[in-house]
C-alpha positions in Angstrom: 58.2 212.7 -105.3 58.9 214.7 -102.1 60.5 212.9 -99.6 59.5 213.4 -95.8 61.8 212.7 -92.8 60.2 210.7 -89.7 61.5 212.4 -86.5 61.7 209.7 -83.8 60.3 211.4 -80.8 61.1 210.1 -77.1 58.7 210.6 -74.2 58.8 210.8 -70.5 56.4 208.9 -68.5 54.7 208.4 -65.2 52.8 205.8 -64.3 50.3 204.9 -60.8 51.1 201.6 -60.0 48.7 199.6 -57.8 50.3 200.0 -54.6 50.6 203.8 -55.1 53.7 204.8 -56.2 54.8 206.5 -59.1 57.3 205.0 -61.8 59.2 207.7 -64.0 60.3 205.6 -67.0 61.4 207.0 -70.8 61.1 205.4 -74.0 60.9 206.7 -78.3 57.9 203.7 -78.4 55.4 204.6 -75.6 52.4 202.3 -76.8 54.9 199.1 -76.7 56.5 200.3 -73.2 53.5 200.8 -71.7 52.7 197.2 -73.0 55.3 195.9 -71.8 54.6 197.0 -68.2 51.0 195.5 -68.7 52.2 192.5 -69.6 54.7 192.3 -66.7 57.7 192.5 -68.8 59.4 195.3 -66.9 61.1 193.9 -63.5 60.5 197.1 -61.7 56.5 197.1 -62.3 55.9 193.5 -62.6 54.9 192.6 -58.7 52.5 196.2 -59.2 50.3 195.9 -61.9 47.9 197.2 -62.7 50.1 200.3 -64.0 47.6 203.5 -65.8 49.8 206.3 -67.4 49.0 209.2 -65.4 51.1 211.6 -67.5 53.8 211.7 -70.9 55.4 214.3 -72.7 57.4 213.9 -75.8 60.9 215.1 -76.6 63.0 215.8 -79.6 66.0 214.4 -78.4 66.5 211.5 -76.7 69.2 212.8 -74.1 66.5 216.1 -73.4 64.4 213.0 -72.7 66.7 211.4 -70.2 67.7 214.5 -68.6 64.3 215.6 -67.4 63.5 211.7 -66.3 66.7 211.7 -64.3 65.6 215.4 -62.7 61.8 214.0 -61.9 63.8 211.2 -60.1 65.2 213.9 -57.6 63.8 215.6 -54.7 62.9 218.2 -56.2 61.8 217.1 -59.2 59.5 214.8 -57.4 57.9 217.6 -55.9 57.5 219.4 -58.9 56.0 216.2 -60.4 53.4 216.2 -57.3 52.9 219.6 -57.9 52.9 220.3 -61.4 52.2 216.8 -63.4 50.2 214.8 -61.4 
């Protein structure tokens, strides 16, 4: 028998929160995450649910993941977000 390796993958997200504002969050377990902000689990979120996932891309690595969640948390990368993502 052939054995197949699972490759975690980890994702960048954004979510519209009900006020407006966008949250940049990563995760390798988006369906729970997202959950998690539903169920008003994440203290950052919790006062503006509802939250919809607006966008997510998935990464192979989980510092590539970090890295481009850190850049969409600067200036410039929130204007490429507004720009480009959303």
């Amino acid at each position: 028998m052939r054995r197949v390796a699972i490759k975690i993958m980890y994702y960048v997200y954004l979510l519209k929160l009900a006020d407006g504002s966008i949250y940049t969050g990563s995760t390798n377990d988006l369906q729970n995450r997202v959950q998690k902000h539903d169920k008003g689990d994440v203290l950052a979120t919790k006062g503006k649910r509802p939250a919809e996932v607006i966008y997510y891309c998935s990464f192979p690595s989980k510092e590539k993941a970090i890295r481009f969640e850190k850049y969409l948390k600067t200036g410039s990368g929130q204007a490429f977000r507004n720009k480009r993502l959303i």
